[in-house]
Structure formats: structure tokens, C-alpha cells
N, C-alpha and C positions, 0 to 999 in steps of 0.2 A: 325412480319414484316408487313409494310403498306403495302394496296395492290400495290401503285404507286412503292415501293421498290421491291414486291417479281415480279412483272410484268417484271421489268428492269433486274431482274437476270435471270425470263426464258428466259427474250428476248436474253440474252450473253448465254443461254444454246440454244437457237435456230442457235445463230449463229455458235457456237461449232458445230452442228451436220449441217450445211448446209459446214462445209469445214470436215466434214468426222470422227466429233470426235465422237464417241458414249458416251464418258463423257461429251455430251451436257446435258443431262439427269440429271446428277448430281446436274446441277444447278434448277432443277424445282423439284417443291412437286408431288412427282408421287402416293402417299398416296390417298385414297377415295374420301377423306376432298378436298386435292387437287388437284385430278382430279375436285371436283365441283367447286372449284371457279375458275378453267383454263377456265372457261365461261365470267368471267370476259376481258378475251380475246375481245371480242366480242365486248363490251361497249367500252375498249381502242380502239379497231381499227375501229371505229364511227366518228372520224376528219378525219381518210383517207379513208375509205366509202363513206362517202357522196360527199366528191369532184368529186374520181371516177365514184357515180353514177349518177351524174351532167354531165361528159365526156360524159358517155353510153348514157343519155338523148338526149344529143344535135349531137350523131352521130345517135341515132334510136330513133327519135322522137315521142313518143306515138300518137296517136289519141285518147284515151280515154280520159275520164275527171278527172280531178284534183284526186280528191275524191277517182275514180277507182286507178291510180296511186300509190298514196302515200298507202292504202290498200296493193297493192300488192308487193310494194316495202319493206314495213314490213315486212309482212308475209314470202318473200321470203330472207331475211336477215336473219330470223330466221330461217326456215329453211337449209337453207346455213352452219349455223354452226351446226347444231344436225342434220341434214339427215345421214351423216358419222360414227358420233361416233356409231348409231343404227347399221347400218350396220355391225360396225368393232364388235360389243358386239355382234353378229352371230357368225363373222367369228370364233372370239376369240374361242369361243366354240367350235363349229365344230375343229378348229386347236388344241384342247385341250391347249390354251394360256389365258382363263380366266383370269387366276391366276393375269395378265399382263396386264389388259383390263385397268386400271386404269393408267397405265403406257401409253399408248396406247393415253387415252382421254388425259393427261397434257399435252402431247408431239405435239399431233395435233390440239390441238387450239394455243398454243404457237407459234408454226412453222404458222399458219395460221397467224395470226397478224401477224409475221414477213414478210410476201408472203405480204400482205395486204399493208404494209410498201413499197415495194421494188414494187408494182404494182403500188403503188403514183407516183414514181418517173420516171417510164417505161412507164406508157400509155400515156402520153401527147406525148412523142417522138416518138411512133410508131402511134398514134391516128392521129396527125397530121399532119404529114406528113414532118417532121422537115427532114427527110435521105431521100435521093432518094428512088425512090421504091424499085428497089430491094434487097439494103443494109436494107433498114428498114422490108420486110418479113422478112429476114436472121434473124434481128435482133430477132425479136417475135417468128420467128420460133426456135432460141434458148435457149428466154425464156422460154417457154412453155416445152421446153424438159429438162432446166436446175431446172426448178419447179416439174418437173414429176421425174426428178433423185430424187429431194430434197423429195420429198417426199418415196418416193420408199426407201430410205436410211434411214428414220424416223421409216416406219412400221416396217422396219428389225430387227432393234436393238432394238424398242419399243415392238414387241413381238417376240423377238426372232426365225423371220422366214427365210426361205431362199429364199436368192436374186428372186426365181419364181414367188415363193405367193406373197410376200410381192410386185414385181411388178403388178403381177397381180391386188392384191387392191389398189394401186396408179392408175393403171389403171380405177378401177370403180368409185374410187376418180373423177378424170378426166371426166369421162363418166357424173357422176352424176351433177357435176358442169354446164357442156355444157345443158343437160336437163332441171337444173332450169333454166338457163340465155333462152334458146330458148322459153320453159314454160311463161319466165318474159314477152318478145317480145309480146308472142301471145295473150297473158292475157292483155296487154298494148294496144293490136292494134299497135304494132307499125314493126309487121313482117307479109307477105313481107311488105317492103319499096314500096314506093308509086313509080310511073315513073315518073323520072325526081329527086327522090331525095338522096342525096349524101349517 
């Protein structure tokens, strides 16, 4: 299978498990092999990245220089997708779910890209102010809970835990994301926001 075809089938297994099927899984290589190329993840979702991080740009405009920037917007990309999977190859352990870790890794960069996806077409409208304000918090404030399910629903089935733990690690999920993006900010110069700017 090319990678551009087996990408397209995890993404229809992403979407399987984003409406509650656990036979999303089915459609992705949960195999070793393919946990490592579910990195490829990462590369596909590189056209809706960069626009997003052009949006973040121009709401939290760095002060640092060019150079500084684009370094850390690397480095932080990358880590972005492999801070987690480390994490989860802990937990796995500790939960005696090893076995499953692999299932684990396809299932969370695939459902990522798919987030990465669906964040293309969400943050311009809450970014910009396209809803009045307070339909548009609503709005974000129920993607971000509808993202924190989507994930919570992924660890479950992906290692076989219960609805606690497995929110529990969406929740560090969660946690860990906000720490790089704030991390990015401060690294950028571009947090706090200067006075007077939007």
C-alpha cells in the first residue's frame, strides 16, 4: 500500500473512532512497522500546520528574530508529535498494556492528523472573530472538550483502559500540548503580549 493510500484509510479509521466505533482501529496498521510509519502523520499534516502556525503568528507576534523563530517552531513541531507517544510507552507499562503500545502509537498520530485537519478549518472562525463573542468561546470551548472526548475514547480502546485512566492521559495529553504552545510563546518573545497589542 502507498503511503498517500494507507494515510487515507487510517484517516476513515480516525474517523470511525471519532463517532465512537472502536473498529476505527481496524482500518490502521497497529503492527510495530506500523506504528513507525504512523509518523508519517506528521509530514501529511505539514499543508495544515503551517497555515495554522501563520494564524498563531499573526495573533501572538513574536519579537524574536527570524532565525530564533523558525528554530523553534521546528523543534517544537517535533516534539509535538513524540512528547506523548514517550509518555504513553510509561504509562503502557506501569498499566501492564505494553503489549498494546504499538496500537497505542498508530492510533494517536492518525487521530492527530485528523485533529490537525479539523483545527484547519475551526481556527480561522474562532480566531477571528467571524461569531460574536460569546457564541464563538462556546464554540472553542466545545471543541476543545469535543477533542479531549476524541481523545479519551482513542486511549480506551487503544489500550484497553478504563474510561478513568484513559481520561486521565487525555488529560496530560492536554496538559502537555498547552506547555509546549506556552514554552513556544516564551521561547518567541512573543508572551506576555506587549500593551496595546491585540
Amino acid at each position: 500500500m502507498s503511503p498517500l493510500a494507507e494515510a487515507a484509510t487510517a484517516l476513515y479509521g480516525a474517523w470511525r473512532l471519532a463517532c465512537r466505533d472502536p473498529g476505527g482501529l481496524r482500518f490502521m496498521d497497529t503492527s510495530m512497522a506500523g506504528a513507525r510509519r504512523s509518523f508519517r502523520a506528521a509530514l501529511f499534516a505539514l499543508p495544515a500546520a503551517i497555515p495554522l502556525m501563520l494564524m498563531r503568528l499573526s495573533y501572538f507576534p513574536p519579537r524574536a528574530d527570524t532565525a530564533r523563530v523558525v528554530a523553534v517552531e521546528i523543534i517544537a513541531y517535533a516534539i509535538g508529535w513524540t512528547a506523548f507517544p514517550v509518555i504513553v510507552h510509561a504509562a503502557a507499562r506501569v498499566a501492564e498494556r505494553a503489549h498494546r503500545y504499538a496500537i497505542m502509537v498508530a492510533a494517536y498520530n492518525w487521530i492527530s492528523l485528523a485533529q490537525v485537519l479539523l483545527l484547519l478549518v475551526a481556527t480561522p472562525i474562532t480566531l477571528w472573530g467571524v461569531l460574536p463573542a460569546p457564541l464563538d468561546s462556546l464554540i472553542e470551548f466545545a471543541l476543545r472538550l469535543a477533542l479531549l472526548a476524541y481523545m479519551a475514547f482513542t486511549i480506551r480502546v487503544a489500550l484497553d483502559l478504563s474510561w478513568g485512566a484513559a481520561i486521565g492521559l487525555a488529560l496530560v495529553e492536554f496538559m502537555l500540548g498547552l506547555s509546549i504552545f506556552r514554552t513556544l510563546l516564551a521561547l518567541e518573545d512573543a508572551w506576555p503580549l506587549p500593551p496595546g497589542a491585540v
